[in-house]
C-alpha positions as CSV (number, residue, x, y, z in Angstrom):
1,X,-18.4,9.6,11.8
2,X,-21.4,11.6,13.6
3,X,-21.1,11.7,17.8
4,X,-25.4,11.1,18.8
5,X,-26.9,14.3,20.1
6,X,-30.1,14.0,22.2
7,X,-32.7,16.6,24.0
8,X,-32.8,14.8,27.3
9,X,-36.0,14.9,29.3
10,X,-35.4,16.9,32.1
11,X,-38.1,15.7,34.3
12,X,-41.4,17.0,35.0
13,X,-40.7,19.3,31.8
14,X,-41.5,16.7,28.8
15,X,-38.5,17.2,27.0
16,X,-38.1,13.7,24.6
17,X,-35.3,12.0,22.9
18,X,-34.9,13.3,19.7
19,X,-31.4,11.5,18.6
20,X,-29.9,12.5,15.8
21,X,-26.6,13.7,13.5
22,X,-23.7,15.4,15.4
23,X,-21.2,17.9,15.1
24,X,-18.3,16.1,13.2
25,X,-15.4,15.1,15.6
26,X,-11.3,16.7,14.5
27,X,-10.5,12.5,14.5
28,X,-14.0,11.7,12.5
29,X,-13.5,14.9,10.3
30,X,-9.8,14.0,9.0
31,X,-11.1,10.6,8.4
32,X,-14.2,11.2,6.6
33,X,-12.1,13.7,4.4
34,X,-9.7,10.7,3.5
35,X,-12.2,8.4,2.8
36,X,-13.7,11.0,0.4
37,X,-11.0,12.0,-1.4
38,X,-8.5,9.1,-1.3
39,X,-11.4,5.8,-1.0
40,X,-14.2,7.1,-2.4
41,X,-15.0,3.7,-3.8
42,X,-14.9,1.8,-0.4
43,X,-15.7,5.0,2.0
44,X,-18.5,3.7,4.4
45,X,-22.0,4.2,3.2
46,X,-23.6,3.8,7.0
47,X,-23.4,5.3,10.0
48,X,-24.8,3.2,13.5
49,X,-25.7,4.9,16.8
50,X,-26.2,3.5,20.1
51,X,-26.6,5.3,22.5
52,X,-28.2,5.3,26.1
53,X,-29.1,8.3,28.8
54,X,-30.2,7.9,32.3
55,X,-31.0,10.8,35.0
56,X,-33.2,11.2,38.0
57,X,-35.7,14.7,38.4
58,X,-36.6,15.7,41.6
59,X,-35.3,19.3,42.6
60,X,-38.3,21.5,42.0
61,X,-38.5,25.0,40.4
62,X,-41.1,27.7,40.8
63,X,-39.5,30.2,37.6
64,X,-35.7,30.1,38.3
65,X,-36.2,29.6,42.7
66,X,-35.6,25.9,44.1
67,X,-38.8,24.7,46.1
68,X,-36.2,23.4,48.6
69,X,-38.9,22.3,51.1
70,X,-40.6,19.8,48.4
71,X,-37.2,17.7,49.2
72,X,-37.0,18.4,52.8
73,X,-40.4,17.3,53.7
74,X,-40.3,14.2,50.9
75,X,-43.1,15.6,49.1
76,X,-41.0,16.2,45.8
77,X,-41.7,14.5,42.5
78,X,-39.1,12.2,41.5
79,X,-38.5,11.0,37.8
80,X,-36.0,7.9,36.4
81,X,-35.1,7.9,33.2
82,X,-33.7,4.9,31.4
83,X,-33.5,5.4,27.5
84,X,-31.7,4.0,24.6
85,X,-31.6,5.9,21.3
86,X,-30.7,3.5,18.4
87,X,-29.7,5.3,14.9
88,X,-29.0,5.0,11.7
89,X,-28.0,7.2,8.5
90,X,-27.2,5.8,4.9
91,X,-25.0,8.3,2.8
92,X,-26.6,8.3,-0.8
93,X,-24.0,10.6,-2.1
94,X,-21.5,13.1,-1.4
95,X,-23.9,15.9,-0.4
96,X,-27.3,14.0,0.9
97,X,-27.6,11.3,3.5
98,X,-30.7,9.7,5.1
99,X,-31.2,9.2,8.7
100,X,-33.5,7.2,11.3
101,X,-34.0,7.8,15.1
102,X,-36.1,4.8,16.5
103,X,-36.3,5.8,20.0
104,X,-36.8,3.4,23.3
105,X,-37.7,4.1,26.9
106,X,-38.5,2.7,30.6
107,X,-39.6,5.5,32.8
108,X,-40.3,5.5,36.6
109,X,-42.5,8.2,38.4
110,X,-42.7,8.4,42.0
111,X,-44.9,11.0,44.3
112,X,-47.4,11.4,46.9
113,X,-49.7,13.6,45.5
114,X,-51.0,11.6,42.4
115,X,-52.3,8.9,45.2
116,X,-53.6,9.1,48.3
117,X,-51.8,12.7,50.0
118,X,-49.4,14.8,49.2
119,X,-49.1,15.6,53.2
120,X,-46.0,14.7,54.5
121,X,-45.3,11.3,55.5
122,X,-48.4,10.0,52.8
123,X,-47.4,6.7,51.5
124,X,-45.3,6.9,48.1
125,X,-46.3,4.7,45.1
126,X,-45.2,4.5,41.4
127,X,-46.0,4.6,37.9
128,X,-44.7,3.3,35.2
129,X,-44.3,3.6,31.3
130,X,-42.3,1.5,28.6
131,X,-42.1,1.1,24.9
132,X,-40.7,3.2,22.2
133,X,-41.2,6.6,21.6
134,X,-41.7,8.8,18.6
135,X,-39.3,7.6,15.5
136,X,-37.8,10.3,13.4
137,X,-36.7,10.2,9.4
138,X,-34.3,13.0,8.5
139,X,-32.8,14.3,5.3
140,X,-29.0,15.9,5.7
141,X,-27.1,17.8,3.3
142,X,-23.8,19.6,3.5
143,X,-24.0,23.0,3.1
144,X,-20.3,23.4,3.5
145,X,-19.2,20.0,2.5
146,X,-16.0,17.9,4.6
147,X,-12.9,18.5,1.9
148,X,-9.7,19.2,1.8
149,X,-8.8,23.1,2.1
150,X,-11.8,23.6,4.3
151,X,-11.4,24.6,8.1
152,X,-14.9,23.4,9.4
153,X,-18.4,22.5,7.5
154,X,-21.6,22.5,8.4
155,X,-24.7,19.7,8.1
156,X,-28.2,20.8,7.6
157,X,-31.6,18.6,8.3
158,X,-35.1,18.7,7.3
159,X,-37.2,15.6,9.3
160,X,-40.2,14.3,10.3
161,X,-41.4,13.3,13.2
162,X,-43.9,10.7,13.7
163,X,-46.6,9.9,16.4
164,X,-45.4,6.4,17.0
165,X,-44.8,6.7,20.7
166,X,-47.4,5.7,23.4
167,X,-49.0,9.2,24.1
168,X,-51.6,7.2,26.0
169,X,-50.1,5.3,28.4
170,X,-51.7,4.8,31.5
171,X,-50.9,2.7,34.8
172,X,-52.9,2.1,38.6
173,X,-52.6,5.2,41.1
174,X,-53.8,4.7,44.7
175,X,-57.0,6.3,46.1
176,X,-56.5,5.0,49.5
177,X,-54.3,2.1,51.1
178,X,-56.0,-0.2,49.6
179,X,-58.4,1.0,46.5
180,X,-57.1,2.3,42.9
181,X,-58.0,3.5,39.9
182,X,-56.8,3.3,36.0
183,X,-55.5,6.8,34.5
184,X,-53.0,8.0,31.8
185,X,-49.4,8.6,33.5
186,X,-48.3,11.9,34.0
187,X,-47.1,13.9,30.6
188,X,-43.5,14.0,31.8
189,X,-43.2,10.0,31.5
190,X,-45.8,9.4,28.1
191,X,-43.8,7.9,25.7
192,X,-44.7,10.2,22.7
193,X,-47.0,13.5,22.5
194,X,-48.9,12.5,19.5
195,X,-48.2,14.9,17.0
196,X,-46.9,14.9,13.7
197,X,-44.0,17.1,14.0
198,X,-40.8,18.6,11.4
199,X,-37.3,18.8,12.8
200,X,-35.1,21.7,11.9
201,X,-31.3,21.5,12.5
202,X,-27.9,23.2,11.7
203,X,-24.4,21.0,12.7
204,X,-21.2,23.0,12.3
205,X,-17.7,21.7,12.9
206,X,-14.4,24.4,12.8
207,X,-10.8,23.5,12.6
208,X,-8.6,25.5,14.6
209,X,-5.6,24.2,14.6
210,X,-4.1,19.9,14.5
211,X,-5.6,20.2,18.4
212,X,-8.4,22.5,18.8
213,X,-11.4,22.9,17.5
214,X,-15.1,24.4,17.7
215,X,-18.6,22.8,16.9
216,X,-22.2,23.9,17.4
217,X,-25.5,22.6,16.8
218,X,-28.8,23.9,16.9
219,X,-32.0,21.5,16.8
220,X,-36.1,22.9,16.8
221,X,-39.0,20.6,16.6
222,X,-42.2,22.3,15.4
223,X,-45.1,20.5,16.4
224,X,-48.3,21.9,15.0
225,X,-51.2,20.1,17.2
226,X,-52.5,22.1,20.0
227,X,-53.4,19.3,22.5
228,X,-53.8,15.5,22.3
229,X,-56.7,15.2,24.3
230,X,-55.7,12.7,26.6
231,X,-56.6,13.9,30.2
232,X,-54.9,14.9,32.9
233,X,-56.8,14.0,35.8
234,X,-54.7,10.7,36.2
235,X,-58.3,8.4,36.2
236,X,-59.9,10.9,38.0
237,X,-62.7,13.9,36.7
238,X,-60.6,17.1,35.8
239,X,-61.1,20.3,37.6
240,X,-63.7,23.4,36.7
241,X,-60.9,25.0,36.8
242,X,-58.4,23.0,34.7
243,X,-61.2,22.8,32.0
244,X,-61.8,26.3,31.9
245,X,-58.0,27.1,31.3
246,X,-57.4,24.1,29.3
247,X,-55.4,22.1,31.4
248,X,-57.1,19.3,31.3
249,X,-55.8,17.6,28.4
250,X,-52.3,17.3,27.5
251,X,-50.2,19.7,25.0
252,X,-48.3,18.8,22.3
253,X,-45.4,21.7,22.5
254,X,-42.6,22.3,20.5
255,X,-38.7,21.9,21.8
256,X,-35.3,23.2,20.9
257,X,-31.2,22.7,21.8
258,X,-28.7,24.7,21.2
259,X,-25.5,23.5,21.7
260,X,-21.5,24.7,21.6
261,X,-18.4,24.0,22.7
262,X,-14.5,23.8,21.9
263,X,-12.5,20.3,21.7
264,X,-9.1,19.1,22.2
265,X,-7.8,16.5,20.3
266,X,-4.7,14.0,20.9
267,X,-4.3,11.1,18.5
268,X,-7.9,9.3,18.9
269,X,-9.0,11.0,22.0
270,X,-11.2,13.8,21.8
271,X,-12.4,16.0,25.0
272,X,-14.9,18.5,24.8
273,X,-16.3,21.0,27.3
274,X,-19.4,23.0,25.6
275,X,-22.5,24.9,26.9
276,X,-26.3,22.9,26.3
277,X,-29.3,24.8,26.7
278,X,-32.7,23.4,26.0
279,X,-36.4,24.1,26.5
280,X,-40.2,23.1,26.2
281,X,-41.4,26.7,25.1
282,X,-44.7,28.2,26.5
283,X,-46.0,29.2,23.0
284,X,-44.9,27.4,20.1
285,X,-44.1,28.6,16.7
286,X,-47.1,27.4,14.6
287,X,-51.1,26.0,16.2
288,X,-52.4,26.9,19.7
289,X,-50.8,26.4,22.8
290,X,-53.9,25.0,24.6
291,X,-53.4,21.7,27.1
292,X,-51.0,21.1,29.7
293,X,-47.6,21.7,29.4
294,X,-44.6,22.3,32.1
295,X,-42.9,24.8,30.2
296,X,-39.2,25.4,31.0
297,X,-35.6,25.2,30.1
298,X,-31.8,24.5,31.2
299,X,-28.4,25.9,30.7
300,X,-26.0,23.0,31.4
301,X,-22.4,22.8,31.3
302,X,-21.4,19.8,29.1
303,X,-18.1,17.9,29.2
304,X,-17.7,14.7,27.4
305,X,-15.1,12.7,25.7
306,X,-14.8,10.1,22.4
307,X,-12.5,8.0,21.8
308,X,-12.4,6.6,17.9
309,X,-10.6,3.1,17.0
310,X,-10.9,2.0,13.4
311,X,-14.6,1.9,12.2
312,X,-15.7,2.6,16.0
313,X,-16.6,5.8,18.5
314,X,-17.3,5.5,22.3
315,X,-18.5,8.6,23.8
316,X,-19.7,9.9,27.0
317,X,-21.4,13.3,27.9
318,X,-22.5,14.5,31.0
319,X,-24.6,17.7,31.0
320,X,-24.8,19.4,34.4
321,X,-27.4,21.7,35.1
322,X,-26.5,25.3,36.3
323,X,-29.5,27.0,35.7
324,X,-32.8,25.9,35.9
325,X,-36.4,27.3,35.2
326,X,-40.1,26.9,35.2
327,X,-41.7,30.2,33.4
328,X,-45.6,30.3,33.2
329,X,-47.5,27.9,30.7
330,X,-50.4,28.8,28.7
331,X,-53.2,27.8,31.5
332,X,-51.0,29.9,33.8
333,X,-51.4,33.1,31.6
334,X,-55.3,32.7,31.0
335,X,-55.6,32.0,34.9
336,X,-53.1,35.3,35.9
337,X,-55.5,37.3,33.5
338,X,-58.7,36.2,34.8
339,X,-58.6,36.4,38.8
340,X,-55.6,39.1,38.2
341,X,-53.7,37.0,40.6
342,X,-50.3,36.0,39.5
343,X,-50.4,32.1,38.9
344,X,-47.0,29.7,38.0
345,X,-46.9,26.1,38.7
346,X,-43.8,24.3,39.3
347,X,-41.6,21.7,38.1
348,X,-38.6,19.1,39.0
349,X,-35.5,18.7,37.4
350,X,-32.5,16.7,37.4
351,X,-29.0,17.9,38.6
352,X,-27.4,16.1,35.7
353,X,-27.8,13.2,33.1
354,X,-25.7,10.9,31.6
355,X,-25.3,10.1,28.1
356,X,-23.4,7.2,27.1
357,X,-22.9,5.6,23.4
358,X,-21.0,4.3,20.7
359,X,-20.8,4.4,16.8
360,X,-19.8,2.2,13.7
361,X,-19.2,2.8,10.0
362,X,-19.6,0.2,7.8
């Protein structure tokens, strides 16, 4: 049985869902190894995810210092998240299996300056987005397969990612009181980025003993497109300035997760206490970084705990953030080397999420 992992927006930084295979559970691990060398016949050929996150952004970052006034004075940013990630792989032998990730999303964006002021005590209105994101197909295979005489193995994926979330969503922002306007919602609450992406992941699981034991995964999504070219002016006519750096259309950047951590084991209760760190990169691997982006990343601490009983898993995470930062994008580097003046927007983040979810085999 596979435990969902999931790149969790982290607010302003547009950091999607990307659910996927696990690291395999000591509980799931000894009973996948049964069923493939005792049942083989009648071992379950599908694995169901279900899984749902939620976390509120609004602590904002200029590199790795808190804007703490943006709070004080109630001029911060704040993001609510409410996702469910829905998954489902089919075995098609002992070394492939075949997995989808069909994504879904309500998002909530409050702030002042999208609308009328961003002076303290301006009026606060919302946004809005809902739908499903970007579905993703992946191909596993066991590079170091589950069996008997093995201490750990290790899960490899090759997918695709496709532009089947809402990277145009759009909803009313306030000019004054009482007159609005029409304008694509703020990148960190689009439902997709539009780009047709590949997935690259490693899984690893490693027995220590009948109680401890070790897993890691490590997850990058190469997205070639530069930008989408939906704007950024929310409705309104982008900048001089925003054109001339490329800021005013949106990016479509790459993201990674790395992931590791030690669990503990007792009958069908399994704790786990790892490290998470994950990031929107500033440059991506392959195509142009042009278009806006809120580059950053977190190092989180992650507990969580499953529970298995018969063909089902419940699991809860709870990644808390202990480091946080916003490094310069793209448009931040072309606008530092042109006036020679040191330029870095900023971005919020949550404290923490939560992750909650369970699995069947069948």
């Amino acid at each position: 049985m596979a435990i969902q992992s999931q790149i969790n927006a982290q607010g302003c930084v547009a950091i999607r869902t990307v659910g996927g295979l696990n690291t395999m559970e000591h509980a799931m691990h000894n009973m996948m190894m049964h069923d493939s060398m005792t049942k083989k016949n009648e071992a379950p050929k599908w694995d169901l995810n279900i899984s749902g996150r939620y976390f509120k952004s609004y602590k904002h970052y200029n590199g790795t210092t808190e804007v703490t006034q943006r709070v004080s004075e109630e001029t911060d940013v704040r993001n609510f998240s409410r996702a469910m990630d829905i998954s489902l792989v089919r075995s098609i032998n002992e070394q492939w299996s075949l997995g989808i990730n069909l994504p879904l999303a309500y998002n909530e964006r409050t702030s002042l300056y999208e609308h009328v002021s961003n002076a303290k005590g301006s009026p606060r209105f919302s946004t809005y987005s809902q739908g499903i994101g970007d579905i993703r197909i992946t191909a596993y295979k066991w590079i170091i397969a589950p069996k008997a005489g093995n201490k750990g193995n290790l899960l490899g994926g090759v997918g695709l990612k496709l532009p089947t979330g809402n990277y145009k969503a759009s909803d009313v922002f306030h000019n004054t009181l009482t007159t609005t306007r029409v304008g694509p919602v703020d990148q960190s609450i689009q439902l997709g980025d539009g780009g047709l992406g590949v997935s690259l992941e490693l899984n690893g699981f490693r027995n220590i003993n009948n109680t401890w034991s070790l897993y890691s995964n490590v997850y990058y999504l190469i997205n070639p497109r530069g930008n989408n070219g939906v704007s950024t002016a929310r409705g309104g006519v982008a900048s001089a300035s925003a054109i001339k750096y490329t800021s005013d259309v949106m990016s479509v950047p790459d993201q990674y997760l790395l992931r590791a951590g030690t669990n503990w084991t007792s009958n069908a209760l399994t704790i786990s206490l790892g490290a998470r760190y994950e990031a929107i990169p500033a440059k991506d691997l392959i195509g142009d970084n042009t278009g806006f982006r809120r580059p950053g990343n977190v190092l989180a601490i992650e507990p969580g705990a499953n529970y298995s009983y018969q063909k089902f898993s419940f699991y809860l995470y709870a990644p808390i953030a202990v480091r946080r930062e916003r490094p310069q994008s793209y448009p931040d580097i072309l606008k530092t080397n042109d006036t020679k003046v040191f330029s870095r927007g900023d971005a919020a983040f949550a404290d923490y999420s939560i992750n909650i979810g369970m699995g069947y085999r069948f």
